[in-house]
C-alpha positions as CSV (number, residue, x, y, z in Angstrom):
1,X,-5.7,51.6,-9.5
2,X,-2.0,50.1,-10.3
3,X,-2.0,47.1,-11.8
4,X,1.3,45.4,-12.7
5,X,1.1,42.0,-14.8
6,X,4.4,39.7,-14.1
7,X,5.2,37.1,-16.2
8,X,7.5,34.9,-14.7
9,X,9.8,32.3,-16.0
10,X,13.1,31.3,-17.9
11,X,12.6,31.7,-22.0
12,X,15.6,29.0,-22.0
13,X,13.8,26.5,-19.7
14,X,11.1,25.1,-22.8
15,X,7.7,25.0,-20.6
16,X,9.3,27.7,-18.1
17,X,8.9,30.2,-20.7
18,X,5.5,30.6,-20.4
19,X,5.5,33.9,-18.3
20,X,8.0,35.6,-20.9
21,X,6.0,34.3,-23.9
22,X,2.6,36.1,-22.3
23,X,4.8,39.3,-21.9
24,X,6.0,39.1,-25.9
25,X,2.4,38.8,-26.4
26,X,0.9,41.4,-24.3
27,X,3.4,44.0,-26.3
28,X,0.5,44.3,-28.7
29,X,-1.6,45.8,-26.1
30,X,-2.1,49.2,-25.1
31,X,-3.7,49.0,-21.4
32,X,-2.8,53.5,-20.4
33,X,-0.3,54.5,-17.9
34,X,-1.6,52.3,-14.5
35,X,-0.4,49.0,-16.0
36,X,2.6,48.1,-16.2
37,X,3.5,44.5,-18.2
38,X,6.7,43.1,-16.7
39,X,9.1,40.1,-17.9
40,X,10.5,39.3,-14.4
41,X,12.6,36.1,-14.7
42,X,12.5,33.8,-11.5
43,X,10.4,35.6,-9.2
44,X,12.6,36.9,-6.5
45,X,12.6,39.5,-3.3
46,X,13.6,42.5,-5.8
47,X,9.9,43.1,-6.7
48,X,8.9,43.4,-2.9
49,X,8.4,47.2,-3.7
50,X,6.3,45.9,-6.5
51,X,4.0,44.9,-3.8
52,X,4.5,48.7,-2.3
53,X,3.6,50.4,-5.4
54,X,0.6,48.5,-7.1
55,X,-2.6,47.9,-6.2
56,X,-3.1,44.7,-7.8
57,X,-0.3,42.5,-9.0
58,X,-1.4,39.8,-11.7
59,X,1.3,36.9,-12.1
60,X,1.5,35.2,-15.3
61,X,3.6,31.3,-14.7
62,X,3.8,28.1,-15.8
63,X,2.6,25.6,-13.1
64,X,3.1,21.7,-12.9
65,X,2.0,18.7,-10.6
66,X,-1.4,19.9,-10.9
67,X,-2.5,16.6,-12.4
68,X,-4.4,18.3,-15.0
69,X,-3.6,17.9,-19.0
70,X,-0.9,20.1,-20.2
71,X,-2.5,23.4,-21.3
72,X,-5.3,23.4,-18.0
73,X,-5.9,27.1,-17.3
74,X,-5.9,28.4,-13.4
75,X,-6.8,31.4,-11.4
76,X,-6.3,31.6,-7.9
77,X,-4.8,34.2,-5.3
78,X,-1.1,34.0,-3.3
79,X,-3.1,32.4,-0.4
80,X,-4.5,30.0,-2.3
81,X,-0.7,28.6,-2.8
82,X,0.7,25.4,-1.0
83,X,3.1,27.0,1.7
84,X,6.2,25.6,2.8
85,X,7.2,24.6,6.1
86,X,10.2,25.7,6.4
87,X,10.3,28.8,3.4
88,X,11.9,28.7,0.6
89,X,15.3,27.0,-0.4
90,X,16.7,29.3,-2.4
91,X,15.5,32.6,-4.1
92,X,15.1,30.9,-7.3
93,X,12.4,28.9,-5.5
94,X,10.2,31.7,-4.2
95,X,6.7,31.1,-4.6
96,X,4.2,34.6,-4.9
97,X,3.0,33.9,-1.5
98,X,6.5,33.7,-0.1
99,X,7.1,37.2,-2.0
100,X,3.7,38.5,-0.2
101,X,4.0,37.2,3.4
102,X,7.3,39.2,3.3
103,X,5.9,42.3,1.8
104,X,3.9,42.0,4.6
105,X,6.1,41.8,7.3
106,X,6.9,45.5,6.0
107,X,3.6,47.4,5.8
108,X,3.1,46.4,2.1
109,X,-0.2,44.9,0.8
110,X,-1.3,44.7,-2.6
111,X,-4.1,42.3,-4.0
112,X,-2.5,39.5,-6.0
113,X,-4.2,37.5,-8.7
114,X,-2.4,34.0,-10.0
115,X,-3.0,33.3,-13.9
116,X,-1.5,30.0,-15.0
117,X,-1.1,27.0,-16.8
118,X,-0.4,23.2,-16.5
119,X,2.9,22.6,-18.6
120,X,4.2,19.4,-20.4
121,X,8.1,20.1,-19.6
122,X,9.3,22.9,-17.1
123,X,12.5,21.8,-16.8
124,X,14.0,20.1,-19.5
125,X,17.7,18.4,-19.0
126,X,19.2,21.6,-21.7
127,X,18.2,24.8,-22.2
128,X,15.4,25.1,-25.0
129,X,14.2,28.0,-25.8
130,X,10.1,27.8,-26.6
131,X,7.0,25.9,-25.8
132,X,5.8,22.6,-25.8
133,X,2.9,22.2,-28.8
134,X,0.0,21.3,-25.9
135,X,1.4,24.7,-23.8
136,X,1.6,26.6,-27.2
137,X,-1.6,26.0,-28.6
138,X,-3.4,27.3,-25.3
139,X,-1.0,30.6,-25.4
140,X,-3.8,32.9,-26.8
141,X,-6.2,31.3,-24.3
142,X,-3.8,32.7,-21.2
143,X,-3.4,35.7,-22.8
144,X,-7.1,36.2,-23.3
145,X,-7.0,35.5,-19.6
146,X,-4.9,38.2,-18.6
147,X,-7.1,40.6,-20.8
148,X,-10.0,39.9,-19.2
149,X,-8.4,40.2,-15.4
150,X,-7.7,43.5,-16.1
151,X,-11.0,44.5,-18.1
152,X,-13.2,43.1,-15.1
153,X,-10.9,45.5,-12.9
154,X,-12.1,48.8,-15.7
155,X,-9.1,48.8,-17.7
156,X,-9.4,50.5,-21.3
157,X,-7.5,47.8,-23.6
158,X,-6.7,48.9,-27.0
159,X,-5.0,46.7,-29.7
160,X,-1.7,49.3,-30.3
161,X,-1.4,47.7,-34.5
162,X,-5.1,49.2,-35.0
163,X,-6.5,51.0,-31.9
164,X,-9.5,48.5,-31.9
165,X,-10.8,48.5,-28.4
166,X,-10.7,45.2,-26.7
167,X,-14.4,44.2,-24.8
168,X,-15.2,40.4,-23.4
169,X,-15.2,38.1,-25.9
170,X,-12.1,39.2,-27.5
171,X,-10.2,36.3,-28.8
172,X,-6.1,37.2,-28.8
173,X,-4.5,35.1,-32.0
174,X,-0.8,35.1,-32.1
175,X,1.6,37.7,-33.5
């Protein structure tokens, strides 16, 4: 199976940079040659081939207007997303489902698995590049998160530093 793990979001955007702060994190991972961690920004229709070439396709973002405390954890799949009316408004505003439906339209499928968390400030007036303390603090907890996705899908995890195989119940702290 081909699993690719995006982690979306602007670094310069405070909250936003949730998705990019998973994929610094995962780097101390060694998950073999079927996963593939990937930073990608705002999501967009460039990773429609994504959809083509992986069997699963795990996205890492920062949510908001859940009405749950800053630092809430969620799972949930593409279809499982609010979708617009009328689309999107601008490719900067594509949601996974969006990204899906059109991947679709052409003959692509892939199973899709939503990993995110409730943020304090997504969209601050300046850039700012970090994370809220709430959103911080509950950083290891997403990335334990992802770890265990792609363990209950059979994939070997190793801690690159040390080799120390990753099982349930690992804890991830910081690096």
């Amino acid at each position: 199976m081909r699993i690719a793990v995006f982690c979306v979001g602007s670094k310069l955007m405070l909250d936003d940079g949730l998705g990019p702060a998973v994929y610094e994190e995962l780097q101390a991972y060694d998950c073999g040659p079927d996963v593939d961690f990937l930073d990608v920004g705002c999501m967009s229709l460039d990773y429609l081939n994504a959809v083509r070439d992986y069997d699963l396709i795990v996205t890492v973002d920062a949510l908001d207007g859940t009405g749950e405390e800053p630092g809430t954890l969620f799972r949930f799949t593409p279809d499982d997303m609010a979708r617009r009316e009328f689309g999107s408004q601008s490719l900067h505003d594509l949601k996974l489902s969006d990204l899906f439906d059109a991947a679709f339209l052409v003959g692509y499928e892939a199973e899709g698995v939503c990993l995110g968390m409730q943020v304090l400030d997504p969209s601050p007036a300046e850039a700012i590049i970090g994370l809220t303390e709430p959103v911080y603090a509950k950083l290891p907890d997403l990335v334990d998160c992802v770890l265990a996705e792609l363990i209950g899908r059979g994939v070997h995890i190793s801690v690159r530093q040390t080799g120390e195989t990753v099982e349930p119940g690992f804890h991830h702290t910081l690096v």
